[in-house]
C-alpha positions in Angstrom: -10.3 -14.5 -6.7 -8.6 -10.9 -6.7 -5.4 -10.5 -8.7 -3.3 -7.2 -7.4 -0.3 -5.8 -9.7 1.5 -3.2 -8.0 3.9 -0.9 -9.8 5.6 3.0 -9.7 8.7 2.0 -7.0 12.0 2.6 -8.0 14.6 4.6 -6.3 14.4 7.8 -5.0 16.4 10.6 -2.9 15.6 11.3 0.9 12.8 14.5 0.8 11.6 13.2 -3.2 8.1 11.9 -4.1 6.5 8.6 -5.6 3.7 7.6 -6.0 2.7 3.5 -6.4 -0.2 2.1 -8.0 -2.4 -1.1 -7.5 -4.4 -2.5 -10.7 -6.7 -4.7 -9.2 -9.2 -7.2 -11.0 -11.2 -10.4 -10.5 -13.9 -10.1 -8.0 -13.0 -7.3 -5.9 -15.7 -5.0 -3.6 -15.5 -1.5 -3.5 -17.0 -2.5 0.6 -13.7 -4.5 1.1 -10.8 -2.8 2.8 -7.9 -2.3 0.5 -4.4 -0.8 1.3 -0.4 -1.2 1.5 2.2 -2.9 3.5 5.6 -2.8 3.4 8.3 -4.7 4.9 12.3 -3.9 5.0 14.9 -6.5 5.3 14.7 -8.5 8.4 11.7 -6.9 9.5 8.3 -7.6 9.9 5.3 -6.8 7.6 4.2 -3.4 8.6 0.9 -1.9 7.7 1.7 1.1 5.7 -2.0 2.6 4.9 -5.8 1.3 4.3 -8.9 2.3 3.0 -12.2 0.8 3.2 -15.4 3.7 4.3 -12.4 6.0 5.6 -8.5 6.3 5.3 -6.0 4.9 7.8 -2.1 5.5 8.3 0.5 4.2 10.2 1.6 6.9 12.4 5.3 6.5 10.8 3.9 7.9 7.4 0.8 9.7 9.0 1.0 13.3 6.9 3.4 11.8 4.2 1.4 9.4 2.6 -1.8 9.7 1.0 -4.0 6.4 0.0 -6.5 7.1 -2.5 -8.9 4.3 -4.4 -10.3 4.9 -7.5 -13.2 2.0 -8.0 -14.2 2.7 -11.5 -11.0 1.8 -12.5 -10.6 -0.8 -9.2 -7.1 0.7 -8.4 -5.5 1.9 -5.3 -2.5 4.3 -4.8 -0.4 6.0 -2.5 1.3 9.2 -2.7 4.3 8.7 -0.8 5.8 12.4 -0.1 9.0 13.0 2.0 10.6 10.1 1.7 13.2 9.1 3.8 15.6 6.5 4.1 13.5 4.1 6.3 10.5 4.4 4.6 12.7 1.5 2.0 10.6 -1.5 1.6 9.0 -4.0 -0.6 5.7 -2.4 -0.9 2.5 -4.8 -1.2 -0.7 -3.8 -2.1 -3.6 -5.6 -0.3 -7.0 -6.5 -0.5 -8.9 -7.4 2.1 -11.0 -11.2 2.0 -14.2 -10.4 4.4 -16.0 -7.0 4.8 -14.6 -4.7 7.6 -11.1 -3.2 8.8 -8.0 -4.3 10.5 -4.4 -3.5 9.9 -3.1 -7.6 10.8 -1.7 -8.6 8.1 -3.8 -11.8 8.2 -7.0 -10.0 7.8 -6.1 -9.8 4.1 -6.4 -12.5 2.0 -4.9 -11.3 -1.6 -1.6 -10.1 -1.9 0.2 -8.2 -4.6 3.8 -9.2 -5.9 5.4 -6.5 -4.2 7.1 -3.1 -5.7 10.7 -2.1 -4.3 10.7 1.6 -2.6 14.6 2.4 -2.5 15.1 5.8 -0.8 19.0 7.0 -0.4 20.4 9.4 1.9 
C-alpha cells in the first residue's frame, strides 16, 4: 500500500503564494501518475494537477500552479501562485494504483487526508 501525508495549507490572501507538500511512502512507483485534487464545499472533486512522464494542469490553475515530484525523497508538491479566492479547497494529494494517466478521480487508488487552502479576499 501507498500512505500519502499532505501538509503546507493554511490561509492565505488573494494574489499570495503557498506551496503544499505530499510525503509519500510504502510501495510507491516513480512510473505511477501522482498529483492533486481539490474539492470546495458542495462541489465536486476537481483535478487540480498530475504528473507521471510529463505535467498536467487544470486549465483553472494552468500558469499558477506548478507540480513538481521529487522521487528520491518520494514527495510531490505544488506551488500554488496567485491565489485567489476560488482556488479554496480541501487539497488531496494522489497517487495513482495502475501505470498510465487520467485525471478521474477513480483512476487513483490512494488518497491523502487532505490539507485546507483558505484564500480571502
Amino acid at each position: 500500500q501507498v500512505q500519502l501525508v499532505e501538509s503546507g495549507g493554511g490561509l492565505v490572501q488573494a494574489g499570495g503564494s503557498l506551496k503544499l507538500s505530499c510525503a509519500a511512502s510504502g510501495r510507491t512507483l516513480s512510473s505511477y501518475a501522482m498529483g492533486w485534487f481539490r474539492q470546495a464545499p458542495g462541489k465536486e472533486r476537481e483535478f487540480v494537477a498530475g504528473i507521471r512522464v510529463i505535467t498536467h494542469y487544470a486549465e483553472s490553475v494552468r500558469g499558477r500552479f506548478t507540480i513538481s515530484r521529487d522521487n528520491a525523497k518520494n514527495t510531490v508538491y505544488l506551488q500554488m501562485n496567485s491565489l485567489r479566492p476560488e482556488d479554496t479547497a480541501i487539497y488531496y494529494c494522489v497517487h495513482a494504483g495502475t501505470t498510465g494517466w487520467d485525471t478521474d478521480p477513480s483512476w487513483y487508488a490512494y488518497w491523502g487526508q487532505g490539507t485546507q487552502v483558505t484564500v480571502s479576499s
